[in-house]
C-alpha positions in Angstrom: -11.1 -6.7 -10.6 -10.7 -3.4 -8.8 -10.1 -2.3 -5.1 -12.5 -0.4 -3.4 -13.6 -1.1 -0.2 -10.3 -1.7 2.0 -9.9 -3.6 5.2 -6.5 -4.0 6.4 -5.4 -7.0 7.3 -3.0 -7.2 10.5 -1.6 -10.0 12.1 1.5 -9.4 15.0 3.4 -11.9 16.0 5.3 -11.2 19.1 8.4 -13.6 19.1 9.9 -12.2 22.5 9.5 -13.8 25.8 8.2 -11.0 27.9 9.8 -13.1 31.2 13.2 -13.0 29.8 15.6 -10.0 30.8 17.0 -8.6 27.4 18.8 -5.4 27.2 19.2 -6.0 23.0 17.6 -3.7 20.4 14.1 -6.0 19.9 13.5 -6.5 15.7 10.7 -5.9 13.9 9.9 -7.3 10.5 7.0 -6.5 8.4 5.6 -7.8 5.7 2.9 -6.6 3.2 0.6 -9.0 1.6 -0.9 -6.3 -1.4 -4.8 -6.7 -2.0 -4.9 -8.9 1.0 -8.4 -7.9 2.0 -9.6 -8.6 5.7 -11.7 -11.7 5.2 -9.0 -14.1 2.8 -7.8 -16.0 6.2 -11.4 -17.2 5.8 -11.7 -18.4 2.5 -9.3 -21.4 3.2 -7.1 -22.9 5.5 -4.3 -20.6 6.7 -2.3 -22.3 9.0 1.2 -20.0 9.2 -1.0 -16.9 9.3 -3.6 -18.6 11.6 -0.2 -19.2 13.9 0.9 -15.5 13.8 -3.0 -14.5 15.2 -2.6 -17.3 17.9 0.6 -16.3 19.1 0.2 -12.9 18.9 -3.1 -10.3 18.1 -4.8 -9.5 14.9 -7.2 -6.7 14.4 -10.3 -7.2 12.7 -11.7 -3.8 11.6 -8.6 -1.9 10.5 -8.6 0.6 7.6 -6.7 1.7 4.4 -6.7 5.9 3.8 -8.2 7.1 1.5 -8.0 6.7 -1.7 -7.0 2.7 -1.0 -4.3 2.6 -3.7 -1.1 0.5 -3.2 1.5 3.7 -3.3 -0.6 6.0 -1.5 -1.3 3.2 1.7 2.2 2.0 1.6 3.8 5.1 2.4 1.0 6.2 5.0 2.2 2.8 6.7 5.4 3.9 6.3 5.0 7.4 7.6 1.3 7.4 9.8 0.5 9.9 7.3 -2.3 10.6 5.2 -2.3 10.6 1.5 -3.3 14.4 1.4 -0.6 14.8 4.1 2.6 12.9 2.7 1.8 13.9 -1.1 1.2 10.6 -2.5 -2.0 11.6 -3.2 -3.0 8.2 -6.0 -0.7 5.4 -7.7 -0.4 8.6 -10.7 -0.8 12.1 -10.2 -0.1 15.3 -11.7 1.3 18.1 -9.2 0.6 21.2 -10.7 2.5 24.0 -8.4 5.3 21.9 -9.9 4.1 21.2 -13.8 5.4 17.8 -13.6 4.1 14.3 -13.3 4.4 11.4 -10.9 3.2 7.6 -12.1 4.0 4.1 -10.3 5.5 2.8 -13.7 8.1 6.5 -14.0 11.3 4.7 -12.6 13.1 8.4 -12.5 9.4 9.9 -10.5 9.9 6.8 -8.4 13.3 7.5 -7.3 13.1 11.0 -6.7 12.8 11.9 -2.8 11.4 15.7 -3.6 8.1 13.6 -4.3 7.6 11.9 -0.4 6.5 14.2 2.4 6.8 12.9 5.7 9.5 10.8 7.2 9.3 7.2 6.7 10.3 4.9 9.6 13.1 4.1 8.0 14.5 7.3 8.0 13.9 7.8 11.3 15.6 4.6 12.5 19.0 5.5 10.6 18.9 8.7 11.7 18.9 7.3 14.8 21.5 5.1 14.2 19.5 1.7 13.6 20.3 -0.2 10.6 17.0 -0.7 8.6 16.5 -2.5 5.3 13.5 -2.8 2.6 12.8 -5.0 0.0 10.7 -3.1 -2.4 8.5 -0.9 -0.1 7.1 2.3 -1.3 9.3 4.9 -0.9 12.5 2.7 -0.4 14.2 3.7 -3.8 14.0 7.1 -3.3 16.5 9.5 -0.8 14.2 10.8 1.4 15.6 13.9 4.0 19.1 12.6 2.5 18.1 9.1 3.9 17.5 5.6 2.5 17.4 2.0 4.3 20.9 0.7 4.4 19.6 -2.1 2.4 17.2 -1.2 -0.1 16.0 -2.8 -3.6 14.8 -1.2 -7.0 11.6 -3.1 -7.5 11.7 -6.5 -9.8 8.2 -7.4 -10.1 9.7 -11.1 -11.3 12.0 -11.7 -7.9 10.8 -14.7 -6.9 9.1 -14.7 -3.6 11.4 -17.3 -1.7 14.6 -15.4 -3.0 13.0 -12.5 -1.5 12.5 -14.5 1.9 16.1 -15.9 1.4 17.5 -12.4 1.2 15.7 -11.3 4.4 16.9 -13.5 6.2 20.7 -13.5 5.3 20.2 -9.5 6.6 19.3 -11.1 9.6 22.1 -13.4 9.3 24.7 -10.1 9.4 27.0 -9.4 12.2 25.0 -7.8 14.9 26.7 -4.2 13.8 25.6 -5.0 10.0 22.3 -6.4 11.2 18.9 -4.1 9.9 16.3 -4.1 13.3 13.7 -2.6 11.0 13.0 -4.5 7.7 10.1 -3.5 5.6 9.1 -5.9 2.5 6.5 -6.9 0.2 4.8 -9.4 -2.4 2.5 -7.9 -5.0 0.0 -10.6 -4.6 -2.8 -11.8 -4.4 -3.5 -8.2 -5.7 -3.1 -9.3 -9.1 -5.2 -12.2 -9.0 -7.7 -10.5 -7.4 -8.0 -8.1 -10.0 -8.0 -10.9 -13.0 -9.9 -13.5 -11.3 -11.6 -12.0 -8.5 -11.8 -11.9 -4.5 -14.1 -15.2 -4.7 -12.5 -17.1 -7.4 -10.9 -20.5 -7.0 -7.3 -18.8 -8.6 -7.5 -16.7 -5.6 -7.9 -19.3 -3.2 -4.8 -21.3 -4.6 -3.0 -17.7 -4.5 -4.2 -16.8 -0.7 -2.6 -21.0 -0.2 0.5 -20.6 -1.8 1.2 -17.4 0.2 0.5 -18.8 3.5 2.7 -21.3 2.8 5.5 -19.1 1.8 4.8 -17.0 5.3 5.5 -20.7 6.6 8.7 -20.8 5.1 9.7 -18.0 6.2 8.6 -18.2 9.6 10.7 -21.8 9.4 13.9 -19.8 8.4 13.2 -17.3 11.1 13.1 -20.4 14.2 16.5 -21.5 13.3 17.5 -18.0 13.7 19.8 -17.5 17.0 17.8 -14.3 17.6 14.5 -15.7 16.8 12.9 -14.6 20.5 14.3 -11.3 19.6 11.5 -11.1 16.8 8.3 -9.1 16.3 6.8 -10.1 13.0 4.2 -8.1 11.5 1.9 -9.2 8.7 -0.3 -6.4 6.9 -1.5 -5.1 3.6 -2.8 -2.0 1.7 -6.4 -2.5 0.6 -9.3 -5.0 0.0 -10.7 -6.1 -3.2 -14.2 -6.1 -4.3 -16.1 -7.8 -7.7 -17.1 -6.1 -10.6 -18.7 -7.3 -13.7 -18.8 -5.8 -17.7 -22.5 -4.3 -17.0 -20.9 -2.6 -14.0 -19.1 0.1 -15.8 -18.9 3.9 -16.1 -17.1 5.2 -19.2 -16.3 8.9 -17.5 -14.8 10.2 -20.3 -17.9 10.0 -22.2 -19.9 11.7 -19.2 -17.9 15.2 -19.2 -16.9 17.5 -21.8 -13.0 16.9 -21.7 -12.5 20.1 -23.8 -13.2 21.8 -20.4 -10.6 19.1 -18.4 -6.7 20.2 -18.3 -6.0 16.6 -16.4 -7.8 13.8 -15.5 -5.6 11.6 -13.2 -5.9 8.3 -11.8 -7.6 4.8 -12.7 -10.8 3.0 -11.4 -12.2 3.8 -8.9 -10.3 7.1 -8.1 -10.1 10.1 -10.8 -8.8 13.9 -9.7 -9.6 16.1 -12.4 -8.4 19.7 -13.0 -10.7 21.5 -14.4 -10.2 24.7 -17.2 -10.5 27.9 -15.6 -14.1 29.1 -15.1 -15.5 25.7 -16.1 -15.5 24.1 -12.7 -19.2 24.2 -12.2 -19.8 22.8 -15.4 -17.7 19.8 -15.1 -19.3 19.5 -11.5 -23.3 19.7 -13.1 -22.5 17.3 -16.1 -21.2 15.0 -12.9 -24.3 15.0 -11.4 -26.7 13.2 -14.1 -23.6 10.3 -14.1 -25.4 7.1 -11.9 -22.7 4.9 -9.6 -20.5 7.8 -8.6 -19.3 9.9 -6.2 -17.5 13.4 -6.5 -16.7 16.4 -4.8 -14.9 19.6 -5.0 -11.4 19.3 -3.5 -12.2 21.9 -1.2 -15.6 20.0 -0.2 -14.4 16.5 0.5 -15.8 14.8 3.5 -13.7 15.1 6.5 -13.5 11.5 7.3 -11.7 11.0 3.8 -9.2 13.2 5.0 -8.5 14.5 1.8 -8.7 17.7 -0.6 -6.0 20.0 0.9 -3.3 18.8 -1.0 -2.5 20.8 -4.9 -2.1 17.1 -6.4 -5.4 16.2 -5.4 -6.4 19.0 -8.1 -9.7 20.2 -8.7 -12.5 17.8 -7.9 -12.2 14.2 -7.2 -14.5 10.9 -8.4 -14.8 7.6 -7.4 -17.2 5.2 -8.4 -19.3 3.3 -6.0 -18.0 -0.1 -4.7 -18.7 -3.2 -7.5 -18.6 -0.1 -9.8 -15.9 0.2 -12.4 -15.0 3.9 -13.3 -12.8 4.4 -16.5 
């Protein structure tokens, strides 16, 4: 399965009791539920998250930037940046005013700070002397403006998600002067099983049920907490999922004549291609007789994509329709 269209999925929970005179620093703790798309809380019962909407708001028509790609939407919730604008243009890119290479699987690319435009929030807290911490957010690994959360994690795709929990909470366990207001954090699913099983499958139904009841632990943990009404919990994601199917794919490679490509970056549905000097509009006719896609030049992207202006998004840039696999 493969993301394409991309609803966020938002859910505030507002722990503090407006009527109550509190002159303390207020936390905020959010989560990120990846592939999470808008309409899961639908699929089956979701009592912990259906909680979090009563008690607090939750939008209904929210959505990811463009391209919807876990790196490139994590940071922009991170930043309030766009992809084009904070430089993490897909999950792997090539910058070329810099010949070198950035990929989601790179640990050293990962960690290194000259990579993230912007200023996550993060970095704005400490420098403003609020403790923050994140447990395997985008961007978190790396030193960004000579910052990073004072708690921070390299990514272990294995941590188990209630360790995870357990560790959030013993941060908000600290001594008030050790204690992270901001905390950032995320599990990888149901992404995954959305992209093996698909958005309608039965696996992700059990997935979309064993995470709500994980956001129940977690919300358990957070009532025995001594500064529970301090609170404000925040439940979100980076993109949607949609179904494909074998006799839904588009082998690109075979489209084009990659003698005339220098890179071709990305996986399905997003590709940014450089193109050979001079053989631009050849690459962009040979494009037009391929069915189930859309392209442009970088410098001819739609405005509401918000996209193009950035070197890394390189020459022209494809992306197959939604329920379409490009590849």
């Amino acid at each position: 399965m493969r993301s394409y269209i991309s609803i966020l999925v938002l859910l505030a929970f507002t722990a503090c009791n407006s009527s109550k005179e509190n002159d303390s620093v207020p936390y905020v703790i959010m989560l990120s539920v990846d592939g999470f798309r808008w309409d899961y809380t639908d699929k089956v019962e979701t009592p912990n998250l259906d909680r979090i909407a009563k008690m607090g708001v939750k939008a209904e028509s929210l959505k990811s930037s463009f391209p919807t790609k876990t790196f490139p939407n994590h940071y922009s919730i991170a930043t309030g940046l766009y992809p084009d604008h904070h430089g993490i243009v897909l999950n792997s890119f090539y910058d070329p005013s810099e010949d070198r290479y950035y990929s989601i699987m790179d640990r050293e690319a990962v960690e290194d700070g000259s990579f993230y435009g912007g200023e996550p929030i993060w970095v704005t807290a400490e420098q403003q002397g609020i403790v923050s911490g994140s447990f395997f957010w985008v961007g978190s690994e790396a030193e960004i403006k000579g910052t990073r959360p004072t708690y921070w994690k390299k990514y272990d795709h294995d941590f188990p998600y209630v360790q995870r929990i357990d560790s959030v909470i013993s941060w908000l366990e600290k001594p008030e002067a050790l204690r992270p207001h901001l905390i950032l954090w995320y599990f990888d699913e149901p992404d995954h099983t959305g992209h093996k099983s698909g958005p309608d499958s039965k696996e992700l139904k059990s997935k979309i049920e064993e995470l709500d009841s994980l956001i129940g632990y977690f919300l358990k943990c957070v009532d025995e907490l001594l500064i529970k009404d301090e609170i404000n919990i925040i439940v979100t994601s980076d993109h949607g999922m949609a179904s494909i199917s074998d006799d839904r794919k588009i082998a690109l490679q075979e489209q084009i004549t990659m003698d005339w490509v220098e890179e071709m970056q990305g996986y399905n549905p997003n590709y940014n291609i450089k193109v050979k000097e001079g053989y631009i509009d050849s690459v962009c006719n040979e494009l037009l007789l391929v069915e189930h896609i859309s392209f442009w030049k970088s410098t001819n992207i739609p405005a509401r994509l918000h996209y193009g202006s950035n070197d890394r998004t390189l020459d022209i840039v494809v992306v197959a329709d939604s329920n379409w696999v490009g590849g």
